[in-house]
Backbone bond lengths (Angstrom), bond angles and torsions (degrees), N, CA, C in turn:
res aa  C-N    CA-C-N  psi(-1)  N-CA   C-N-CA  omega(-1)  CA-C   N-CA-C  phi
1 X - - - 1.438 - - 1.512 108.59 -
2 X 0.990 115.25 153.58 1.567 136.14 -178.05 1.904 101.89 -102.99
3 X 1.152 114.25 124.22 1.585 99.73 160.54 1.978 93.90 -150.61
4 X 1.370 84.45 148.75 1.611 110.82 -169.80 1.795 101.05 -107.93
5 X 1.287 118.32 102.01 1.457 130.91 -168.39 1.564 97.57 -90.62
6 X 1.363 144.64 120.98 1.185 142.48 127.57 1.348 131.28 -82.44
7 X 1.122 111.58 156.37 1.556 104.68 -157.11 2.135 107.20 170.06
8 X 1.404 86.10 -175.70 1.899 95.11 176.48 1.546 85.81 -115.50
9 X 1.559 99.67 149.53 1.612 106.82 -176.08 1.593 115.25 -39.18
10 X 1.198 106.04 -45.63 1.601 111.74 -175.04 1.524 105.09 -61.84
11 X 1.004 116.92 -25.08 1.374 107.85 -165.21 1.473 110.16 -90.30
12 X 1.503 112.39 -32.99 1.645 129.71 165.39 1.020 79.33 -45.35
13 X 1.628 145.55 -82.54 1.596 119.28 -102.33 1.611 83.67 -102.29
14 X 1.502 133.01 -8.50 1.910 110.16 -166.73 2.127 73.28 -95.54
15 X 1.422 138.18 -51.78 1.205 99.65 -175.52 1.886 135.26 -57.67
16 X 1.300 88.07 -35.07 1.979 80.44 165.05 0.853 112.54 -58.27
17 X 1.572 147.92 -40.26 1.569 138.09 151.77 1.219 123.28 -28.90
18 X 0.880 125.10 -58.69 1.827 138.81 168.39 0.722 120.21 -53.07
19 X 1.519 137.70 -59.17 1.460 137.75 133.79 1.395 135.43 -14.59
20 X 1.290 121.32 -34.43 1.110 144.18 166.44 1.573 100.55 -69.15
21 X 0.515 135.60 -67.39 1.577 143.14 -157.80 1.858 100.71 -73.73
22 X 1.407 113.80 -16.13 1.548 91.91 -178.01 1.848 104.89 -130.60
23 X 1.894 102.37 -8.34 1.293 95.14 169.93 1.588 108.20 -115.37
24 X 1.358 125.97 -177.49 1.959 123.27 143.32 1.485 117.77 -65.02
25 X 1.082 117.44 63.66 1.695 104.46 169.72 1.617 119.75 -29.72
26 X 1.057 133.81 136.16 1.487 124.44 -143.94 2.044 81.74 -137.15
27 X 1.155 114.92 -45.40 1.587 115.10 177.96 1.632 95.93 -160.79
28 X 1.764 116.21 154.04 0.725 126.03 -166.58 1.566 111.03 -137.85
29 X 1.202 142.37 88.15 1.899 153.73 -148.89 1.611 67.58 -64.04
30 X 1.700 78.72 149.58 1.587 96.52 139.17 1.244 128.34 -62.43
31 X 1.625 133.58 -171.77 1.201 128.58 165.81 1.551 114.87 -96.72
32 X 1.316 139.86 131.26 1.113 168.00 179.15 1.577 118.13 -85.31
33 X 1.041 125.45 107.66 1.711 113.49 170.09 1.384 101.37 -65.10
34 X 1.923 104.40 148.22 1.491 89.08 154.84 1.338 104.58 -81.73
35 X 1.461 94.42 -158.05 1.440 143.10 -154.05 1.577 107.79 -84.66
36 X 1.861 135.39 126.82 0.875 111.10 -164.38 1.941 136.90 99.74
37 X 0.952 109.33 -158.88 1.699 114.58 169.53 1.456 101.00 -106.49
38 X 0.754 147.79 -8.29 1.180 146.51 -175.71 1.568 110.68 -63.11
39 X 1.976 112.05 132.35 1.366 94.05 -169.38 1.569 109.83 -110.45
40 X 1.781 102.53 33.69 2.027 108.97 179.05 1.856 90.65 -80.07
41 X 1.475 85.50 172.50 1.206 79.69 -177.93 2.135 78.81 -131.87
42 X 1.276 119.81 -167.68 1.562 129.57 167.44 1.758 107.85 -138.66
43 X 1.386 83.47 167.41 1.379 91.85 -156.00 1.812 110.41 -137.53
44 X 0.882 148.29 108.58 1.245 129.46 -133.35 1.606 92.53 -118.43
45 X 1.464 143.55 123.88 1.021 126.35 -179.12 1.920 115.04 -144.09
46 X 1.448 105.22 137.60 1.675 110.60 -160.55 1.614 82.84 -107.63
47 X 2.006 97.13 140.53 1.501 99.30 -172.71 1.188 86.25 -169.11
48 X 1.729 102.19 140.82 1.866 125.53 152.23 0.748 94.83 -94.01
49 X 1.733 95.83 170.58 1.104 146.38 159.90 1.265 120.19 -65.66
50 X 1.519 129.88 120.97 1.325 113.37 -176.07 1.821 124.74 -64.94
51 X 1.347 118.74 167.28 1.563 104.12 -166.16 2.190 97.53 -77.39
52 X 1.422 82.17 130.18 1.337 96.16 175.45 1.895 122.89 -42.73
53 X 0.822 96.90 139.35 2.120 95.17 170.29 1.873 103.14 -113.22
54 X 1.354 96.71 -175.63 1.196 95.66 173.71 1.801 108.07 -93.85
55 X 1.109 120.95 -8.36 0.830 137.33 155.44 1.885 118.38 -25.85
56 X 1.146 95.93 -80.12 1.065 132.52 167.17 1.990 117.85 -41.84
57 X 1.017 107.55 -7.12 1.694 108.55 -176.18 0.969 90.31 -89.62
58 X 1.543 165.63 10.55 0.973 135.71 124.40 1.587 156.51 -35.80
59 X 1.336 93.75 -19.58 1.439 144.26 -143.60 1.710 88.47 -87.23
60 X 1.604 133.23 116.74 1.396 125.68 175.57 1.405 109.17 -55.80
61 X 1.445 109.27 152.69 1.324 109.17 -176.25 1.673 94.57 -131.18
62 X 1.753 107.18 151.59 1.724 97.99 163.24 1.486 102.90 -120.28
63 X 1.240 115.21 158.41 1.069 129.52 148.25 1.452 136.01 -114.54
C-alpha cells in the first residue's frame, strides 16, 4: 500500500511509529514541506500488511 501522511513534523514522525507497529513499513520518504506558506509538511510512506494468523479471520474482508 501507498499512504500519503500530512501532518507537522512531530506528528509525521509519532504516526510512522504507529504505523510501524500495525503494518511492514517497506520505505519511509523523508519529510517534504508542502506547497506555499503552509507549515505541514508530507510524508510519503510504502507498507504491508502484516502476515495474516488464524487469528486474524475475523478480520472483514472485501471482495
Amino acid at each position: 500500500m501507498k499512504l500519503r501522511l500530512t501532518g507537522t513534523l512531530a506528528e509525521l514522525s509519532e504516526a510512522a511509529a504507529l504505523l510501524g507497529e500495525v503494518f511492514e513499513l517497506l520505505e519511509v520518504s523523508e519529510p517534504y514541506p508542502n506547497r506555499g506558506t503552509s507549515k505541514l509538511y508530507r510524508l510519503y510512506v510504502d507498507a504491508d500488511l502484516p502476515t495474516r494468523t488464524t487469528a486474524d479471520a475475523d478480520r472483514r474482508t472485501w471482495s
